[in-house]
N, C-alpha and C positions, 0 to 999 in steps of 0.2 A: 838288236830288238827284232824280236819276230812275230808278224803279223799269220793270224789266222782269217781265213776266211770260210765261212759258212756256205756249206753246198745249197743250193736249195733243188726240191723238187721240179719238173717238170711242170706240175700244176703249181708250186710255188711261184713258179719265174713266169706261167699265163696268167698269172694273177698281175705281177709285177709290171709286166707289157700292158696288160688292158688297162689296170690303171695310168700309166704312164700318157696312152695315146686318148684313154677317157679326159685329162684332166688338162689336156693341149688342149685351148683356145683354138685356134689354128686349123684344126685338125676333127672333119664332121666323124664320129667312130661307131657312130651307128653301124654301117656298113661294112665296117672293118672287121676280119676274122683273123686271131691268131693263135697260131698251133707253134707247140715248140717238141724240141725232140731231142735229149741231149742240149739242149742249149743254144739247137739253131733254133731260132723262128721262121717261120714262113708266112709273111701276110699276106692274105688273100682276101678279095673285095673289089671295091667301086669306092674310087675319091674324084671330087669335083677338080683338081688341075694337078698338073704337074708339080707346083710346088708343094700341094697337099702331101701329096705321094712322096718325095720326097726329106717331107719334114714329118711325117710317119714315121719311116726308116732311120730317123736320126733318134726321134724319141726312142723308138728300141734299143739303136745301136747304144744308147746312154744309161740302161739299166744291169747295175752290176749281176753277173754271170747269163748274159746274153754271148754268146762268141760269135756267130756271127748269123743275119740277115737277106732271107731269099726275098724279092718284094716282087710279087706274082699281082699288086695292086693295078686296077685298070683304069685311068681314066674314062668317067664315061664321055661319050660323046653330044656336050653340050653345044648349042649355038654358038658364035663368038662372043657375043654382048652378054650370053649369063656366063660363057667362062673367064674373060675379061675381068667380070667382076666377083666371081669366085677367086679369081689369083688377088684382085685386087685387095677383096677381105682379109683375107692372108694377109697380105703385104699390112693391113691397119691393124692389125691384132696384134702380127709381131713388132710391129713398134709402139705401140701401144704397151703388151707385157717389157719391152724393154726399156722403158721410159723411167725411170726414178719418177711417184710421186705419184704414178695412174695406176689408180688401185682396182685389181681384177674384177671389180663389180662392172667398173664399163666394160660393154660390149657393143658393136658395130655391123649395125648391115648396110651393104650397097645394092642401090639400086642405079643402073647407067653410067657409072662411076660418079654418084651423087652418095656419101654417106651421111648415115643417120648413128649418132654416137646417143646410147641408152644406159642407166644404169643409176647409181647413186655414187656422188662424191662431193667433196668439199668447194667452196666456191676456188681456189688457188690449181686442184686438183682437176676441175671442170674444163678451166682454160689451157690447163695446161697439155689435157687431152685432144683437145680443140687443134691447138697451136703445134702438136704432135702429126696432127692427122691432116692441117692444112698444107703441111710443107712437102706431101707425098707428091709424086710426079704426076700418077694420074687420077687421083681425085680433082671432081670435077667443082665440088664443092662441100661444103658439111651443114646438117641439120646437127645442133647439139640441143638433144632429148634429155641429156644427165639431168638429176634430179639434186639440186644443190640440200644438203645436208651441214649442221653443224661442226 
């Protein structure tokens, strides 16, 4: 059996990257720029922590014909208590999208490592988001905002 694969352009594959880090929960992309050249990327920008930055780089690294990843991204230089809770957000998003049954409409901000869970889901779905985000290390606590739906 033999597989083809489709080239794509340059503008094809920053298409494929923007959407990629647009569509990361995770991951603020406003500030993100990227350029691709032959198929490396180079990201260049400002993301709020370290894991930001590096769950950036993964989302690229996972889009077919990316080869490979310059990440010129810089952490800005936030206080401890908003970067804290910038890493924090992260940490509730991605378990959050990796939870069976919390559907991407929640979403989550922290304040002080106190979160506020938003969005619309099912009453099963609600608590289940709840019960997700309680068992994190450093949430301090959760406000659940979700909006129970049929």
């Amino acid at each position: 059996m033999t597989t083809r694969r489709l080239m794509m352009s340059d503008e094809q594959l920053q298409g494929a990257v923007n959407t990629a880090i647009f569509f990361d929960r995770t991951v603020d992309s406003v500030a993100i720029v990227a350029e691709v050249d032959g198929g490396v990327v180079t990201l260049r920008g400002t993301v709020g922590s370290d894991r930001e930055k590096e769950q950036t780089e993964h989302d690229v690294l996972r889009v077919d014909g990316v080869t490979a990843v310059h990440n010129e991204l810089v952490v800005t230089a936030l206080d401890a208590a908003t970067r804290d809770d910038a890493d924090l957000r992260g940490a509730v998003l991605q378990a959050l999208a990796l939870e069976d049954g919390v559907p991407e409409s929640v979403d989550a901000n922290v304040v002080d490592g106190w979160v506020t869970l938003r969005g619309t889901a099912t009453h099963d779905q609600c608590d289940r988001a709840e019960a997700v985000v309680t068992r994190l290390e450093a949430v301090k606590g959760v406000t659940n905002d979700v909006q129970v739906v049929a």
